[in-house]
C-alpha positions in Angstrom: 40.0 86.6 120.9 42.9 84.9 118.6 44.9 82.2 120.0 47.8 81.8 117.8 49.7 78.6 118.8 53.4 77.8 118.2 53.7 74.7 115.6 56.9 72.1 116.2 58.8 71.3 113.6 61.1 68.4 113.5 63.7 69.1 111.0 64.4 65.9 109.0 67.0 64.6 107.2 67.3 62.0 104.4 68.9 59.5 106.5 66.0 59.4 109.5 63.6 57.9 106.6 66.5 54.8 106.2 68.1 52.3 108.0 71.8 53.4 109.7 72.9 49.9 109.4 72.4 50.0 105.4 72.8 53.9 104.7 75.3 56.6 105.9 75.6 60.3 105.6 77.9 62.3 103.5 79.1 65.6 102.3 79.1 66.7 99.1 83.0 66.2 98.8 82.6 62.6 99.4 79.6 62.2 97.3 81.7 60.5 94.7 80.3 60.3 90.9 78.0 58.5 89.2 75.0 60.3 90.2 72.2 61.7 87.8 69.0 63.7 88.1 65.8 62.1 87.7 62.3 63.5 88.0 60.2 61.1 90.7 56.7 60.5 89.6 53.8 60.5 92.3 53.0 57.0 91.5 55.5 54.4 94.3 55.4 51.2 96.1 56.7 49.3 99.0 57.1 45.4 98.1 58.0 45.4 101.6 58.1 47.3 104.3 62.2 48.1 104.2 61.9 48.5 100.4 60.7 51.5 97.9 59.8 51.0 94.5 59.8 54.1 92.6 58.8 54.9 88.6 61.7 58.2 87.7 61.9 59.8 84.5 65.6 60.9 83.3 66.3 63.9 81.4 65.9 62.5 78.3 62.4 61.4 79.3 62.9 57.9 79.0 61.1 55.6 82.5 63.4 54.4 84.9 62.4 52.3 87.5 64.6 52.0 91.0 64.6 50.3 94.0 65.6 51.8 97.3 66.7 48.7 99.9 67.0 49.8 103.5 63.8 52.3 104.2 62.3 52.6 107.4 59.4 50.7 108.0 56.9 51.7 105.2 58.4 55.2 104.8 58.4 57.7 101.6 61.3 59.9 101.7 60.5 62.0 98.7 56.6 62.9 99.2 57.3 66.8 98.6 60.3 66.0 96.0 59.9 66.5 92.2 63.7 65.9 91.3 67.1 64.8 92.8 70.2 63.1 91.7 70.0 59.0 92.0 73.3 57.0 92.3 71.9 53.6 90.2 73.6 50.3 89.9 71.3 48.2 88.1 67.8 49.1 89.3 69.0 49.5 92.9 68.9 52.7 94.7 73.2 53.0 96.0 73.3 56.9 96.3 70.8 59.3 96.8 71.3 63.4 96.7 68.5 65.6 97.3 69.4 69.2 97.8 73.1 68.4 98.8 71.1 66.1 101.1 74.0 63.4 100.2 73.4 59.3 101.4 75.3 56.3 100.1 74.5 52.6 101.1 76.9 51.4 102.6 78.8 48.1 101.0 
């Protein structure tokens, strides 16, 4: 006998993984410039719980390091990402785009 059973799967967006009172949702047309691609390495941190460090590679291959302010507690938004577009302003995290997946923190 084969029992086949139906998996759930909770469609997630980019903005469940942060915190609505420091990130909102946009569309592409409002995504505003500014915004490069970076390749994410594998290796990350949280200096806090509400904080990501990540290590990112640009297209010219040179290491970037950002800092994404405003995560849920402890959570990695980009464990099956290899690449997306970063807003950066300094080494903070303002803008993130993965996919036309589009968030901007808000100010």
């Amino acid at each position: 006998m084969i029992v086949i059973r139906e998996r759930k799967t909770k469609m997630v967006s980019l903005i469940d993984s942060l915190l609505p009172e420091q990130w909102k949702e946009v569309s592409l047309g409002e995504k505003g410039d500014g915004f490069a691609e970076y390749h994410l390495n594998r290796q990350r941190n949280h200096p806090d719980p509400n904080t990501l460090r990540l290590f990112l590679t640009n297209d010219d291959g040179d290491p970037v390091t950002a800092m994404i302010k405003g995560t849920q507690p402890n959570d990695d938004p980009f464990k099956a990402v290899n690449a997306c577009e970063f807003k950066l302003k300094g080494e903070e995290v303002v803008g993130i785009d993965i996919c036309g997946d589009v968030v901007l923190k808000k100010t």
